[in-house]
PASE-845056 format. One record per atom (N, C-alpha, C): residue in one letter; x, y, z. Coordinates in steps of 0.001 Angstrom, whole numbers, plus 500000, padded with zeros to 6 digits. Each point is the difference from the previous one (the first is absolute). Layout:
residues N
AXYZ...
END
This chain:
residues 153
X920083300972479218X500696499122499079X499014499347499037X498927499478500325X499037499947499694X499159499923498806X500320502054499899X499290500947499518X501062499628498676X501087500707500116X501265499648498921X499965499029499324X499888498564500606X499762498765499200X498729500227499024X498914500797500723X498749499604498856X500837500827498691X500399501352500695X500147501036498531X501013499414499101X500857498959500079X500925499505499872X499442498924499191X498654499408500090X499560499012499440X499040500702499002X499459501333500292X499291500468499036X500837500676499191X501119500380499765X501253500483499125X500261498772499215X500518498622500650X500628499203499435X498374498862499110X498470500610500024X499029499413499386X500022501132498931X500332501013500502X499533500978498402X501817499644498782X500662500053500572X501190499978499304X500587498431499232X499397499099500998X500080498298499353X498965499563499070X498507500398500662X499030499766498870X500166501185498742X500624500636499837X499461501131498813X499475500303499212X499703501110499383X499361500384499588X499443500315498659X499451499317499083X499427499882498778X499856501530498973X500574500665499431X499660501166499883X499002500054498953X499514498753499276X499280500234499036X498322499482500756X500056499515501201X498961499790501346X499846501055500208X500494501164499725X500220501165500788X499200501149499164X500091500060498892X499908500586498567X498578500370500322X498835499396499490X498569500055499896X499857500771499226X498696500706500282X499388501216499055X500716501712500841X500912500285499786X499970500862500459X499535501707499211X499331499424498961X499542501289499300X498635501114500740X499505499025501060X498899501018500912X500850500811500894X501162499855499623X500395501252501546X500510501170498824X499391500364499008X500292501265498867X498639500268500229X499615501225499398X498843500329499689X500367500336498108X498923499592499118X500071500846498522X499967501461499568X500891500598499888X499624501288499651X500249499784498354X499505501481499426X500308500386498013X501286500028500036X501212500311501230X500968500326499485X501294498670500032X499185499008501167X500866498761500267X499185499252501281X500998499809501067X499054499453501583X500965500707500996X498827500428501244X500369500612500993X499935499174501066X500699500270501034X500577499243501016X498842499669500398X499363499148500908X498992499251500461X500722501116501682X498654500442500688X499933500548501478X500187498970501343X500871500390500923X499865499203501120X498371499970500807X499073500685499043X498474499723500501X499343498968499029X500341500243498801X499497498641498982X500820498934500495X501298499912500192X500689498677500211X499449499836501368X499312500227501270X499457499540500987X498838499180499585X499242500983498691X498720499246500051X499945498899499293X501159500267499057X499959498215498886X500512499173500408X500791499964501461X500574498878500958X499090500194501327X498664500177499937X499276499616501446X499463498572499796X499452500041500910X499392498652499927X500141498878499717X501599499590499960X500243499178499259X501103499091501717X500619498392499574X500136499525501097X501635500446500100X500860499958500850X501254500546500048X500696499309498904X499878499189499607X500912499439499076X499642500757498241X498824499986500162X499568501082498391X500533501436500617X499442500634501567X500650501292499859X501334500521499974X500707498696500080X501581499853500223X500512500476498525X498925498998499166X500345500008498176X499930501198499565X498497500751500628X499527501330499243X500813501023500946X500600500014500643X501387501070500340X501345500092499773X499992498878499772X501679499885499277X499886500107498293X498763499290499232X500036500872498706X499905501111499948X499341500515500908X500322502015500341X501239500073500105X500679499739500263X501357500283500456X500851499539499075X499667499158499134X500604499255498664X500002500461498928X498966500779499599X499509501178499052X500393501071500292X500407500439500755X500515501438500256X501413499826500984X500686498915499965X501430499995501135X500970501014499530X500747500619500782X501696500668499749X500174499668501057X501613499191499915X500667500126501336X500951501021500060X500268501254500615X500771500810499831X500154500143501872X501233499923499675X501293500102500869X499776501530501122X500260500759498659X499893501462500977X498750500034500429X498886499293500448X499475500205500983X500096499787501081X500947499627500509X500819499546501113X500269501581500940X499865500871498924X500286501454500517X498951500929500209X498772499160499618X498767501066499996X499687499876501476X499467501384500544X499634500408501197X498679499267500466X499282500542499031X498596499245500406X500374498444500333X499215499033500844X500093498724500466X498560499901500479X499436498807499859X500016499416498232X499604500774499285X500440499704498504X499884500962499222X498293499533499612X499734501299499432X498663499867499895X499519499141498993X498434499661499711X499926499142498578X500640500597498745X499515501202500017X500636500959498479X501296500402499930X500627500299501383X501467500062499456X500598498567499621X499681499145500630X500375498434499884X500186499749498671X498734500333499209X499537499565498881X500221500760498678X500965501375500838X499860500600499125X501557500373499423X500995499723501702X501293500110499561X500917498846500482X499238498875500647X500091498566500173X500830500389501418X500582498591500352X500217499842501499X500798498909500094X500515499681501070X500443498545500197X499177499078501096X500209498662500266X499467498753500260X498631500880501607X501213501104500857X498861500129500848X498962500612499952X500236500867498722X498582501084499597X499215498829499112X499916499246499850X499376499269499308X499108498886500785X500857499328500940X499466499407501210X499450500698501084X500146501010499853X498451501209500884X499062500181499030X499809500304498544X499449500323499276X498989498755500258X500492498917499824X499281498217500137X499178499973501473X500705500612501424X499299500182500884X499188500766500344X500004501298499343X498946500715500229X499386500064499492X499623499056498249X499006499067499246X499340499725500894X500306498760500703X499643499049500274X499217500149501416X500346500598500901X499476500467501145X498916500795499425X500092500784498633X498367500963499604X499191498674499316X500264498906500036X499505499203499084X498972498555501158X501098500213501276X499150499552501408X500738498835500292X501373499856499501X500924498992500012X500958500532501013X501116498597501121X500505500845500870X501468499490499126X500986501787500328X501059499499499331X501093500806500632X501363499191500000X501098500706500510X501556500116499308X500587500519500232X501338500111499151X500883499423500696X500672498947499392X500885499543500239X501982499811499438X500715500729500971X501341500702499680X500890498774500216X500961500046499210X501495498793500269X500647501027498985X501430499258500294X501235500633499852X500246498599499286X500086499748498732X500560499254498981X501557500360499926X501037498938500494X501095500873499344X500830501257501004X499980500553499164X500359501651500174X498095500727499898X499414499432499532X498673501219498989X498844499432501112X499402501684500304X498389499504500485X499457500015499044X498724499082500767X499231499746499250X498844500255500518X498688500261499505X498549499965500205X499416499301498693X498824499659501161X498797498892498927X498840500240500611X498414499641499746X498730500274500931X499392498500500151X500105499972501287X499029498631500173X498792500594500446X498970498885499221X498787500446500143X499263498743500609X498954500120500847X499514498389500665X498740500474499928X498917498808500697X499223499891500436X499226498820500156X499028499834500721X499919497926500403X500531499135499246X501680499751500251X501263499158499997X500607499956498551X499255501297499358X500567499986498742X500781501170499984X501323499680499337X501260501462499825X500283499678499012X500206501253499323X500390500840498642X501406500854499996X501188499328499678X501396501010499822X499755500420498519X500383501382500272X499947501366499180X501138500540499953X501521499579498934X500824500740499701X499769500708498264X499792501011500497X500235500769498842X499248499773498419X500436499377499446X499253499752499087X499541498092499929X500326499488500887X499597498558500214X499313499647501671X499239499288499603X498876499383501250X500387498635500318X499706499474501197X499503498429500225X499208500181500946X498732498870499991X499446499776501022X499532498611500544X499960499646501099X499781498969500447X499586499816501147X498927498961500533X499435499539501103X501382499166501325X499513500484501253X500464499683500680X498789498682501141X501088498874499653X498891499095500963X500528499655501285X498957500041500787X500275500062501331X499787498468500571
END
């Protein structure tokens, strides 16, 4: 019961405090590369390396402008076989909320952050999002919006 109340309190902190979308914005022109003919998608190996090192709350920023710069939410992926879909199909024929919140966890776990997916039934509609932690700090990751915040003990 517990367990429910926290997720219940971390649903009702990302959804009451919300979310700024122009907080959200930044520079997202490093996840292109320049080519002569326009810009090419930025690699799930460059986007590891221009979000290392940084503390969960910047790597929270520099993965969701990845994901902000290049989002589709498309529906019919609901029907694709593969699970999770990979970075390039993700990115390439978009996904909905749970390919996106694996996409954020398996960031983030290559990045040395611990992170898990977390499912509710809004309604009628599931849902997925990626929480990401580490010493008492968590990061919610829906889709194209973040929050993060310290937990005091």
């Amino acid at each position: 019961m517990e367990k429910i109340w926290r997720l219940g309190v971390l649903f009702a902190l990302f959804f009451v405090l919300g979310i700024l979308t122009s907080m959200l914005a930044g520079d997202i022109s490093h996840f292109f590369i320049k080519q002569s003919g326009g810009y090419e998608f930025a690699s799930e190996e460059q986007t590891l390396q221009r979000c290392s090192n940084l503390s969960l709350e910047k790597t929270a920023k520099c993965l969701n402008n990845f994901v902000v710069s290049n989002y589709d939410y498309n529906s019919s992926a609901l029907n694709a076989t593969e699970r999770p879909l990979s970075t390039k199909n993700l990115f390439t024929y978009g996904g909905v909320c749970f390919d996106y919140a694996m996409f954020y966890i398996n960031m983030s776990k290559r990045l040395g952050f611990d992170a898990e997916e977390v499912s509710a039934i809004i309604g009628n509609t599931p849902h997925s999002i990626a929480l990401l932690s580490t010493n008492g700090t968590y990061c919610i990751l829906d889709q194209t919006k973040f929050k993060c915040f310290k937990v005091k003990k």
